[in-house]
DRENMARDO-364328 format. One record per residue (C-alpha): x, y, z; residue number from 1; chain. Coordinates in steps of 0.2 Angstrom, whole numbers, plus 5000, padded with zeros to 4 digits. Layout:
BEGIN
{c1: X | c2: Y | c3: Z | nr: NUM | kette: A}
...
***
This chain:
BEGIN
{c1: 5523 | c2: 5666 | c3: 5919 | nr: 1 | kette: A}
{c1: 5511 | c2: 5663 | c3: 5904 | nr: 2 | kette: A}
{c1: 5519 | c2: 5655 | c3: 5886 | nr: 3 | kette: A}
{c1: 5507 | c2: 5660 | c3: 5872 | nr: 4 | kette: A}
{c1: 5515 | c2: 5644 | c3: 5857 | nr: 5 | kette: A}
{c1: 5505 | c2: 5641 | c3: 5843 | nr: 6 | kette: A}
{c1: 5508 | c2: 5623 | c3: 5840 | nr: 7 | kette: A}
{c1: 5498 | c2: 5609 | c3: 5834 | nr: 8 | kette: A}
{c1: 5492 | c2: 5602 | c3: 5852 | nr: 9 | kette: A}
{c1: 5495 | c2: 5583 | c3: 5849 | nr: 10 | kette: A}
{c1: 5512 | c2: 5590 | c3: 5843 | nr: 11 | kette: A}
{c1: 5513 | c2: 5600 | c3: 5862 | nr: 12 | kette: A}
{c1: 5508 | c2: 5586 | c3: 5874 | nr: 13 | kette: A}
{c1: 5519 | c2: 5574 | c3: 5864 | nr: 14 | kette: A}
{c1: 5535 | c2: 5586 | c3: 5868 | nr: 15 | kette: A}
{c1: 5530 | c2: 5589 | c3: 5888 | nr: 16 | kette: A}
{c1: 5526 | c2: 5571 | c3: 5889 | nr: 17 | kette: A}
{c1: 5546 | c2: 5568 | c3: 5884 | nr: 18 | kette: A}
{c1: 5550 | c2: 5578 | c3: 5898 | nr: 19 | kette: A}
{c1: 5538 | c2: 5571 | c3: 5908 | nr: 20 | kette: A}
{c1: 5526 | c2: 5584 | c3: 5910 | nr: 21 | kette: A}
{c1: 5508 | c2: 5578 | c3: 5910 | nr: 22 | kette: A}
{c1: 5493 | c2: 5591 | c3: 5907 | nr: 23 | kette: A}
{c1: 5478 | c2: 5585 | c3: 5917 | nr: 24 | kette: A}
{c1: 5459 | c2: 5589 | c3: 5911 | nr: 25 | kette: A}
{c1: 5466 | c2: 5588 | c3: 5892 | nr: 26 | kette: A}
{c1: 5459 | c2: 5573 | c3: 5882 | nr: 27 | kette: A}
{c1: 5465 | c2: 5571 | c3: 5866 | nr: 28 | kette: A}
{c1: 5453 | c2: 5572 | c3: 5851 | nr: 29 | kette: A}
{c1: 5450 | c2: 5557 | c3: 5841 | nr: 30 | kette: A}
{c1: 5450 | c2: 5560 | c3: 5825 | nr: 31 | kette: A}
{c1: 5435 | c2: 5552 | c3: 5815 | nr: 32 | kette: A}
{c1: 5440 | c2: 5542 | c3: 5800 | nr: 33 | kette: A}
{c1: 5425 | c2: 5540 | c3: 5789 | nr: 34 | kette: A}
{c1: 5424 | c2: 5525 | c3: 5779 | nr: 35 | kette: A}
{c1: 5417 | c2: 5527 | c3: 5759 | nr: 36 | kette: A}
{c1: 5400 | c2: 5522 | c3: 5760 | nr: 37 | kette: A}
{c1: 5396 | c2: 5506 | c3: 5747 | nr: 38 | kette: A}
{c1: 5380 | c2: 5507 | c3: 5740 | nr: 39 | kette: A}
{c1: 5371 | c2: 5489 | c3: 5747 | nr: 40 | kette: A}
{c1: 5363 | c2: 5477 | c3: 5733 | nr: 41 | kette: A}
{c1: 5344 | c2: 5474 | c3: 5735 | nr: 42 | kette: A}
{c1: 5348 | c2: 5454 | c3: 5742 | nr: 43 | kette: A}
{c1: 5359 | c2: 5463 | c3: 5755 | nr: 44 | kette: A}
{c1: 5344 | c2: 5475 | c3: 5758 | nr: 45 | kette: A}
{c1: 5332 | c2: 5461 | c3: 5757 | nr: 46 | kette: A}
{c1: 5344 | c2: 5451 | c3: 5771 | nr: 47 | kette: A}
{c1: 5343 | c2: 5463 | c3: 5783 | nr: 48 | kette: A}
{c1: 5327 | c2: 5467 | c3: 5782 | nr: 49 | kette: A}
{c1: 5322 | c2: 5451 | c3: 5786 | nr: 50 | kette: A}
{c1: 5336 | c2: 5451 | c3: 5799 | nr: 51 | kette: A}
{c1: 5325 | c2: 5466 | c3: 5808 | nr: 52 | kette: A}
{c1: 5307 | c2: 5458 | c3: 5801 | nr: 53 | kette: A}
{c1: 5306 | c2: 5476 | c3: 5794 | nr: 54 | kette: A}
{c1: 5290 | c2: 5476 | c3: 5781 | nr: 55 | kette: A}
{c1: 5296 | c2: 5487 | c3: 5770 | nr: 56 | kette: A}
{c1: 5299 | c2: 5480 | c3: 5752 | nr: 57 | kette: A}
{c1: 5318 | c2: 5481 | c3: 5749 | nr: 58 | kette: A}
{c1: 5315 | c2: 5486 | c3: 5732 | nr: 59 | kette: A}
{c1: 5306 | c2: 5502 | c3: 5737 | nr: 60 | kette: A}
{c1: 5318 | c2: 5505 | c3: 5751 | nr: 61 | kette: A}
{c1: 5332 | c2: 5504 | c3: 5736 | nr: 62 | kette: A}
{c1: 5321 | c2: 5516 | c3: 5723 | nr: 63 | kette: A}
{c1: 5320 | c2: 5529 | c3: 5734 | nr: 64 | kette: A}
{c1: 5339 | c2: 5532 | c3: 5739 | nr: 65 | kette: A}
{c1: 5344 | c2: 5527 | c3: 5721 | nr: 66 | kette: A}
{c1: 5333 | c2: 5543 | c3: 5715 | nr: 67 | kette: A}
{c1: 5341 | c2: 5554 | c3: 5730 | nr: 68 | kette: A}
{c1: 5358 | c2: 5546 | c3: 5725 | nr: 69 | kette: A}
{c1: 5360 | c2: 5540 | c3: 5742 | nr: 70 | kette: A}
{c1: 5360 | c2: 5558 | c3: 5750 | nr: 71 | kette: A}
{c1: 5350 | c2: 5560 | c3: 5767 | nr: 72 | kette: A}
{c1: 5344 | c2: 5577 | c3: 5765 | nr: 73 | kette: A}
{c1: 5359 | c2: 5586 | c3: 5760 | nr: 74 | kette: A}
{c1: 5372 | c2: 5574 | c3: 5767 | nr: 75 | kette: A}
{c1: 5378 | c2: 5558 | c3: 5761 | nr: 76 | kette: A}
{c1: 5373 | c2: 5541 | c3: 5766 | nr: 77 | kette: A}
{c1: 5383 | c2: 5533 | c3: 5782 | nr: 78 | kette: A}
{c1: 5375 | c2: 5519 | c3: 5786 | nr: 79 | kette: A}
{c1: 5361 | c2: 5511 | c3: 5777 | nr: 80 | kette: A}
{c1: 5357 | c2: 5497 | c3: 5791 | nr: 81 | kette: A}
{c1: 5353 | c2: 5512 | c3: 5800 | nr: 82 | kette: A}
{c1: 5343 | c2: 5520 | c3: 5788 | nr: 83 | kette: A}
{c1: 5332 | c2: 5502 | c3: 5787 | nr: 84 | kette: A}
{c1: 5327 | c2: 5502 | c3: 5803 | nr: 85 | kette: A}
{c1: 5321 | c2: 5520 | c3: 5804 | nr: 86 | kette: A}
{c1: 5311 | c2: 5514 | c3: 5789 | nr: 87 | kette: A}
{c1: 5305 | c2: 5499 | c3: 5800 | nr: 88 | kette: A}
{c1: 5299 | c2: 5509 | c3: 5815 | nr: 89 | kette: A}
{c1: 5292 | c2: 5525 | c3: 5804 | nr: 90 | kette: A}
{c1: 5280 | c2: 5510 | c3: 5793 | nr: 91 | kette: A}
{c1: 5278 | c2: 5503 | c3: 5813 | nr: 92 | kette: A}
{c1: 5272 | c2: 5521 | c3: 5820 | nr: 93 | kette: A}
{c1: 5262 | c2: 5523 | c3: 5803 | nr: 94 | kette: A}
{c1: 5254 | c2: 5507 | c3: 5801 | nr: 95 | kette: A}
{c1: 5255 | c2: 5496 | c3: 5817 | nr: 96 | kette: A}
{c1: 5265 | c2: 5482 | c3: 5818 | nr: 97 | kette: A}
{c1: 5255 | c2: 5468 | c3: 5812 | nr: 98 | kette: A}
{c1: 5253 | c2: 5478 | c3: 5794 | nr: 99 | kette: A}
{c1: 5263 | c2: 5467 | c3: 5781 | nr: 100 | kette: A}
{c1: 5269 | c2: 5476 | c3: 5764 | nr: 101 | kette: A}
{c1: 5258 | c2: 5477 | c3: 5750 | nr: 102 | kette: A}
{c1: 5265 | c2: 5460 | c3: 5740 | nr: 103 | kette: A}
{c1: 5264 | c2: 5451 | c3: 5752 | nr: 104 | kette: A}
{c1: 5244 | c2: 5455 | c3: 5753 | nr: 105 | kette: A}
{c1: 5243 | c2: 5454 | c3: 5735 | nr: 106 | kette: A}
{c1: 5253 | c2: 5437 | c3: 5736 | nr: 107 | kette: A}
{c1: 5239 | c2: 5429 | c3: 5751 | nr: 108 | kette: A}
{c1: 5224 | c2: 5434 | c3: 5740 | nr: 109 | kette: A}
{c1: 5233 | c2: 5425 | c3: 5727 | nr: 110 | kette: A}
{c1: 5234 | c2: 5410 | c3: 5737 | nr: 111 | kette: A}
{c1: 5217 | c2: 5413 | c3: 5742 | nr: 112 | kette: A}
{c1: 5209 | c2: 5412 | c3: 5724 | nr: 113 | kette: A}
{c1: 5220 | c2: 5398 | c3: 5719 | nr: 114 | kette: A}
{c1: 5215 | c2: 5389 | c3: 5734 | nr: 115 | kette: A}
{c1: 5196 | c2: 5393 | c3: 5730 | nr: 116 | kette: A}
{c1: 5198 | c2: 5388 | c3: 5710 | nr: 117 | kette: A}
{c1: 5204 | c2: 5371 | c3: 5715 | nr: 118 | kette: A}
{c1: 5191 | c2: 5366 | c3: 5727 | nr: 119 | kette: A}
{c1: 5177 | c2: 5371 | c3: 5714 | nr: 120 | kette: A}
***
């Protein structure tokens, strides 16, 4: 004999199991509770990528979401941690490992004409 019910499944198992009735090969759904993202502030940003040594500067990591309103293509930012360390291994893949972000270059020639102006 074959009941067609329409009930809420949870709802079903929940009455068989008060009778003690069990239903093999059913596993029960989690549901996926989603917590509000929270825009990170750029020390946070700056933290963690120091964390992953990720060369990016956090200042242009922040930029560029700020201007997408932390979207990811047409869905919302989930997890910006994440979203750093694609950033880390895209500028790896692109650049090499060894390549450091543009300031810091800027601030070793710095330190290289300072060094050279004193010793004249």
């Amino acid at each position: 004999m074959i009941l067609h019910l329409k009930l809420d499944t949870d709802k079903l198992l929940a009455k068989l199991s008060a009778f003690g009735i069990t239903v093999e090969g059913y596993e029960q759904k989690k549901k996926r509770v989603s917590a509000k993202f929270v825009k990170p502030t750029v020390e946070e940003v700056r933290g963690y990528m120091r964390e992953v040594t990720c060369p990016v500067e956090a200042e242009v990591f922040m930029d560029f979401y700020e201007s997408k309103n932390w979207y990811v293509g047409k869905n919302k930012m989930v997890d910006w941690k994440a979203a750093v360390r694609t950033w880390k291994r895209k500028h790896e893949e692109k650049y090499g490992k060894t390549r450091k972000p543009q300031r810091a270059v800027e601030a070793d020639i710095e330190d290289i004409l300072a060094r050279a102006e004193r010793e004249e």
